[in-house]
C-alpha positions in Angstrom: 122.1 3.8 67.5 118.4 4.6 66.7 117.5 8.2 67.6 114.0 8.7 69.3 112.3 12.2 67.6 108.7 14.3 68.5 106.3 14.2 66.1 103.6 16.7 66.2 99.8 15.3 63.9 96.9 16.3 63.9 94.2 13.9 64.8 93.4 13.1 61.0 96.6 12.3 60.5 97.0 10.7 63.3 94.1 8.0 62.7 94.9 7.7 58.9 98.6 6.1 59.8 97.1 4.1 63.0 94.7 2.7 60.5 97.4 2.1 57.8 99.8 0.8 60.3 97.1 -1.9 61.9 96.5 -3.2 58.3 100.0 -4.0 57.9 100.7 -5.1 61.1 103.2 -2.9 62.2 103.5 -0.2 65.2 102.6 2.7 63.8 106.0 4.3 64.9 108.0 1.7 62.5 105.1 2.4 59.5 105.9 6.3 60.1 109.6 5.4 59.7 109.3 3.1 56.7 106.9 5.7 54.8 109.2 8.6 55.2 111.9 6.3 54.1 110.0 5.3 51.4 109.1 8.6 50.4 112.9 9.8 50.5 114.0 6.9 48.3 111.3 8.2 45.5 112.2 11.5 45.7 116.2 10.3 44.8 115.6 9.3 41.8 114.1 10.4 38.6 110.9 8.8 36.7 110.5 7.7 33.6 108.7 10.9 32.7 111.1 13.2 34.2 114.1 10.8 31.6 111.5 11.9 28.6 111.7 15.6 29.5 115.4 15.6 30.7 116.3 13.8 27.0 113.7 15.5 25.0 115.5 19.4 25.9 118.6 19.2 24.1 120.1 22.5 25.7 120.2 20.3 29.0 121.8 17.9 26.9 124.3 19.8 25.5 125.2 21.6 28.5 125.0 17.6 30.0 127.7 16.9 27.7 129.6 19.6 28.3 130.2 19.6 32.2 130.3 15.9 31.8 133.6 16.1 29.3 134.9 19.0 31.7 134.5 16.6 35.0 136.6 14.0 32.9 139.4 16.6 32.6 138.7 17.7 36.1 138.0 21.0 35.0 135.1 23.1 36.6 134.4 23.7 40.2 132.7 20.5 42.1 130.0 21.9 44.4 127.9 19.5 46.7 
């Protein structure tokens, strides 16, 4: 069931996603919705630089490895 929420801008804000919102057509409270849903999605995942740094420092790699054999054995505490 969609949930209805308050959302305080400030008047340059305000006109910058009206503006944005007209030029795709949408009301602006479904282009509000879809860019904070966009912006959640991005921030899920990692980019292609963040894989180069991630692969590149092999002490995160090792201890990668590691936890990743210990969850195989279900050794370790889970936390999420």
């Amino acid at each position: 069931m969609p949930k209805t929420i308050t959302l305080r801008l400030d008047d340059e804000a305000y006109e910058s996603l009206l503006k944005h919102s007209e030029v795709e057509k949408r009301p602006l409270s479904n282009y509000i919705e879809m860019a904070a849903l966009e912006y959640s999605r991005s921030q899920e995942f990692v980019d292609d630089e963040e894989m180069i740094a991630i692969f590149s420092n092999r002490a995160l790699m090792q201890r990668l490895k590691k936890a990743s054999k210990e969850a195989k054995k279900r050794k370790g505490r889970f936390v999420v």
